[in-house]
N, C-alpha and C positions, 0 to 999 in steps of 0.2 A: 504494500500500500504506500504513496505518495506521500513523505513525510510533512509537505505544503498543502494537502486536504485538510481539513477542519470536520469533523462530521457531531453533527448534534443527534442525538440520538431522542424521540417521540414517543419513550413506552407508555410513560407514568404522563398524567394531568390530562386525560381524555375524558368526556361526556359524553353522553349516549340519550337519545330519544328517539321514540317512535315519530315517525314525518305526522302521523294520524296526529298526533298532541301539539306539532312545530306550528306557528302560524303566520311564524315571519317568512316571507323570500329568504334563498340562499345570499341573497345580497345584501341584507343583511347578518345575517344569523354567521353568516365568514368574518366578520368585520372585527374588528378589536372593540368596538362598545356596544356589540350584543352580552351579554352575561346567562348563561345557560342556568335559568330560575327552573327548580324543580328536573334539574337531568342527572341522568345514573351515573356516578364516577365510573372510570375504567381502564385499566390497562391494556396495552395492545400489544403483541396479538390477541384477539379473543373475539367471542363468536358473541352475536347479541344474548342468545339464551345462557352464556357464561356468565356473561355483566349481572342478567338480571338475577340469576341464583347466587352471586354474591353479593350485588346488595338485598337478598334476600324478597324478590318479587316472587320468586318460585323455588321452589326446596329443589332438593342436587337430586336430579332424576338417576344417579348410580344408584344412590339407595334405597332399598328395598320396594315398594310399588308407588315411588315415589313421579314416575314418570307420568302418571294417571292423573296428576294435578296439574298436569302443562297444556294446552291446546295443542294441537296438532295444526301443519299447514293445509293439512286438508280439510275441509269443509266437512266434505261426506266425512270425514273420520270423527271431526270432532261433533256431529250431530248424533250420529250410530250409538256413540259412547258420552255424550251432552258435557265435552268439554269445555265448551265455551263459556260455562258457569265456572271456569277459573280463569278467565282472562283478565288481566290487571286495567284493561283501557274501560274509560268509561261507562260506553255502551254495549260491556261485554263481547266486541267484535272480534276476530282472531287476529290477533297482534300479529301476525308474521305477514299477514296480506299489504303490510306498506312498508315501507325503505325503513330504513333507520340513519340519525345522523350521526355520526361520529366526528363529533367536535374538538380544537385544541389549540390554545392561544399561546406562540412562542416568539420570542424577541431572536433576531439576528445579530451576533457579534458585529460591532465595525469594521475589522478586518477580514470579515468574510460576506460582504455585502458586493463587491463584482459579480461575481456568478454563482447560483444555486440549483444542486440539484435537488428534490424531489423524490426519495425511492421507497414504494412499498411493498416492501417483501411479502407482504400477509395478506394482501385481497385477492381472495380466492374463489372470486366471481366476477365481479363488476362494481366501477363505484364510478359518481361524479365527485371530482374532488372541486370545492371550492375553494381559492385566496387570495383573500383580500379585498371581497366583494364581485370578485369574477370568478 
């Protein structure tokens, strides 16, 4: 590795909410004076259903018929078996049918403000990344 690279590393100070709950545009909600009121602390890597079993939205589906307390992404599954009586969102809907944002506000050294990269090891689907209101 390039002893003139700088790398800042993103695990720790991330927020997490369901898009269903967000109501601001990403043009704001990127910004440095949005303030994430009411989001799931979270470390990264981590899956949304990780966050919310540690902050304790839903118990740790390894243990014992503890999975039986989560909705399902599916519809017909979670009707068959009326999961949806454990969903944390409002109106009971199945959390997993919207995005989620994963949030995180970080300052840039001065002497590493020429050029930035950007790399996320962990998105293991698809994501829009916003910064800085774009």
């Amino acid at each position: 590795m390039n002893a003139d690279i700088k790398t800042i590393k993103l695990k720790e100070g991330w927020y997490i909410k369901s898009s269903f709950l967000v109501k601001e545009d990403g043009d704001i909600v990127s910004t440095e004076y949005f303030t994430p009121t009411n989001w799931y602390p979270a470390s990264v890597p981590t899956t949304v259903l990780n966050a919310l079993v540690i902050n304790g939205v839903y118990p740790d589906p390894r243990i014992g018929l503890n999975m039986y307390f989560i909705p399902d992404a599916s519809d017909e599954f979670n009707e068959k078996h009326d999961l949806l009586k454990y969903s944390y969102l409002p109106d009971k809907r199945n959390p997993w049918k919207d995005p989620y944002w994963y949030r995180i506000s970080f300052s840039i050294p001065e002497d590493c403000k020429k050029r930035q990269w950007l790399v996320f090891n962990a998105i293991n689907y698809r994501a829009e990344v916003w910064l800085n209101g774009k």
